[in-house]
Backbone bond lengths (Angstrom), bond angles and torsions (degrees), N, CA, C in turn:
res aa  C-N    CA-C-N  psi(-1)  N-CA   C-N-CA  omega(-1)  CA-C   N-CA-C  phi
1 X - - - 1.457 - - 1.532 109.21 -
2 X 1.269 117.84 136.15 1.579 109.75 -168.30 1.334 103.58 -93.90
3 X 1.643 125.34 -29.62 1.154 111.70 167.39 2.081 125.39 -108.62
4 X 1.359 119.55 138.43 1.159 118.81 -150.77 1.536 104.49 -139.06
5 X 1.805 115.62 159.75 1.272 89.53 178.09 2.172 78.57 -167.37
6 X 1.396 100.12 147.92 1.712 119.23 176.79 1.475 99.13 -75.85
7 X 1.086 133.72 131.61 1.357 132.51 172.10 1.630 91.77 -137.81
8 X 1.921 92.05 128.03 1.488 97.36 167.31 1.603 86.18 -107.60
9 X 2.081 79.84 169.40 2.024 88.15 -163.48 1.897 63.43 -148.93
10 X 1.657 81.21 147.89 1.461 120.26 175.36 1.533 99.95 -91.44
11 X 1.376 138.67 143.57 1.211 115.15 157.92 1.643 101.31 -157.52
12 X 0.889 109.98 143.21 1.911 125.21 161.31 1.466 106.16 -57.51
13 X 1.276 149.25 -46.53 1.398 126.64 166.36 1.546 103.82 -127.02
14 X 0.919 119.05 106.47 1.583 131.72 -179.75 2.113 103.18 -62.22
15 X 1.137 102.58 -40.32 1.800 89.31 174.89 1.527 103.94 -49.09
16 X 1.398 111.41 -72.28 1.025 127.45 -169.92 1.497 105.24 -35.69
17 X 1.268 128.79 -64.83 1.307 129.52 -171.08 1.483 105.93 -61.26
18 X 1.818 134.93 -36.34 1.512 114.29 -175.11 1.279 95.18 -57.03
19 X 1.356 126.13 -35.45 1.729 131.42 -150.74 1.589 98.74 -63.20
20 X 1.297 132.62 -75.66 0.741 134.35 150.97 1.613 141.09 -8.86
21 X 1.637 112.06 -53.55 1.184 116.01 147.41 1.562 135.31 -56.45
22 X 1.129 116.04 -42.15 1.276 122.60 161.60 1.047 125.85 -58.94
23 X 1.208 142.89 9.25 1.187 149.54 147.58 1.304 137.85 -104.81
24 X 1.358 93.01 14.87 1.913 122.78 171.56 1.428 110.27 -84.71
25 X 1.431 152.19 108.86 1.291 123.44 166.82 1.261 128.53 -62.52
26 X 1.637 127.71 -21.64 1.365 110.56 163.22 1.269 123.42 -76.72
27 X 0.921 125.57 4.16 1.376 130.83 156.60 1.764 119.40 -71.90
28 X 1.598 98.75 108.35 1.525 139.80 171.17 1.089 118.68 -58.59
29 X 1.261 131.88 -83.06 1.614 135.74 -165.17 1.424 91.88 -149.26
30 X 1.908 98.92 144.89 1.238 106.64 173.63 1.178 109.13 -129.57
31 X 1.268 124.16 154.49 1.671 121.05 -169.07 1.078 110.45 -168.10
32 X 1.771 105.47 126.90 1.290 102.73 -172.26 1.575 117.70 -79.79
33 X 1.452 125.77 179.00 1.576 97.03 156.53 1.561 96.17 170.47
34 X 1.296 109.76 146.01 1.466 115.88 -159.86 2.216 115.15 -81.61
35 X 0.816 121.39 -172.75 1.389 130.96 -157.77 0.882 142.46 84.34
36 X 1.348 145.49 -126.79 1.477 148.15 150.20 1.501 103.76 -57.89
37 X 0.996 149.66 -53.11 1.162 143.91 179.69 1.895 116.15 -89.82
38 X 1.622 114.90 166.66 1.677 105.26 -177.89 1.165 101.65 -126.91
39 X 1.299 121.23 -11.77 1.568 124.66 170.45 1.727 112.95 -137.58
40 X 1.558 117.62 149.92 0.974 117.34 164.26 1.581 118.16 -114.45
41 X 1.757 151.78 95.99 0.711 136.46 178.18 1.322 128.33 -124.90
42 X 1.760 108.18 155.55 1.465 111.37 -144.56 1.677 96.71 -102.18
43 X 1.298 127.41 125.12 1.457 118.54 -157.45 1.569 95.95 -130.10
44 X 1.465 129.07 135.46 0.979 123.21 -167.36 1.645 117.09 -149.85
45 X 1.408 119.63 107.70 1.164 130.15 -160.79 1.789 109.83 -119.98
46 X 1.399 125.21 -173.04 0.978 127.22 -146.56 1.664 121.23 -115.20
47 X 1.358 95.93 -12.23 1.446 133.03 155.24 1.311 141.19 -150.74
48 X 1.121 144.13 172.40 1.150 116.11 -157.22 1.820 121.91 -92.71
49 X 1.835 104.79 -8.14 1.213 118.26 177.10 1.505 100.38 -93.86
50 X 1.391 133.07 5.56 0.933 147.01 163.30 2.057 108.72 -66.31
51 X 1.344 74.30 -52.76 1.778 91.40 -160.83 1.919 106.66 -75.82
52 X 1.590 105.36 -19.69 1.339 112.68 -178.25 1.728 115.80 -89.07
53 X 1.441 103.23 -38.37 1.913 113.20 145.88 1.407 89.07 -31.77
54 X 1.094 109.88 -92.75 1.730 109.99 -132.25 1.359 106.90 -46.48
55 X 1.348 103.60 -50.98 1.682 93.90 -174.97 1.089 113.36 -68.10
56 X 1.255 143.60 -46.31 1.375 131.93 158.77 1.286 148.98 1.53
57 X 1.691 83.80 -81.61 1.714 108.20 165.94 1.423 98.07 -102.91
58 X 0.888 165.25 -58.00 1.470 133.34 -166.60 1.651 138.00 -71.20
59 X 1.499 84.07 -33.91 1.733 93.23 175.98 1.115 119.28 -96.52
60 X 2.005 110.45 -40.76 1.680 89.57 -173.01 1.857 103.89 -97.02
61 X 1.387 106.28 32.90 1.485 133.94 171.49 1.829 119.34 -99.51
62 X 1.593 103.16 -1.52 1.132 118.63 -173.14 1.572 114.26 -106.18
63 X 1.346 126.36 128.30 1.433 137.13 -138.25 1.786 93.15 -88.56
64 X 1.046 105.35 127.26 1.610 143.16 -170.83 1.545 109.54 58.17
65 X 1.520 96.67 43.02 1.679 97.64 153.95 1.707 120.35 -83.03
66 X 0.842 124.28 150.41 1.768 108.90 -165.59 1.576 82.30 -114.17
67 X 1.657 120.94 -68.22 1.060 123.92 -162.46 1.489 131.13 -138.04
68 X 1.300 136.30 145.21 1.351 121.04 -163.04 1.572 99.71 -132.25
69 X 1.645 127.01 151.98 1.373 140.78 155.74 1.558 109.86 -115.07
70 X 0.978 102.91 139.33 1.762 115.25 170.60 1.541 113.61 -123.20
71 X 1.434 108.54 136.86 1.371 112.64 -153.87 1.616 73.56 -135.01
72 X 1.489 119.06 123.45 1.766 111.36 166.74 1.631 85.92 -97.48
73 X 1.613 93.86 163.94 2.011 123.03 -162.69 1.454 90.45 -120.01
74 X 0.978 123.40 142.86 1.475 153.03 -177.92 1.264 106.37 -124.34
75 X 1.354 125.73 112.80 1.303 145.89 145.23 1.303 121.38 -39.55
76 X 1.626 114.29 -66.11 1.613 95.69 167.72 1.587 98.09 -125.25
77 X 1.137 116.10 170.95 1.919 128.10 154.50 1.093 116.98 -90.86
């Protein structure tokens, strides 16, 4: 995918939510990880209104997500 982006997601049951994620195909890498956020995942689509759908409607559309950040990844500077 040429365009890509880390999205941490807040969530009330974090199993539930990798589960869920994993069954997205633009969904890249998933990783759990503690702090303000319970997951970090790397989601990667084909444009960039591509990549703002998804998180949108799919993830922060996903049941006991509370909250989501999107960080887009740059290949080069």
């Amino acid at each position: 995918h040429p365009i890509s982006a880390y999205v941490l997601i807040r969530t009330t049951n974090p199993q539930k939510s990798i589960s869920e994620l994993e069954k997205l195909p633009m969904v890249q890498a998933i990783i759990g990880t503690s702090g303000d956020s319970d997951i970090v995942a790397r989601i990667g689509a084909a444009a960039r209104e591509n990549l703002l759908e998804s998180v949108v409607t799919k993830v922060q559309g996903m049941p006991g997500v509370l909250s989501t950040e999107t960080l887009p990844a740059f290949s080069k500077f």
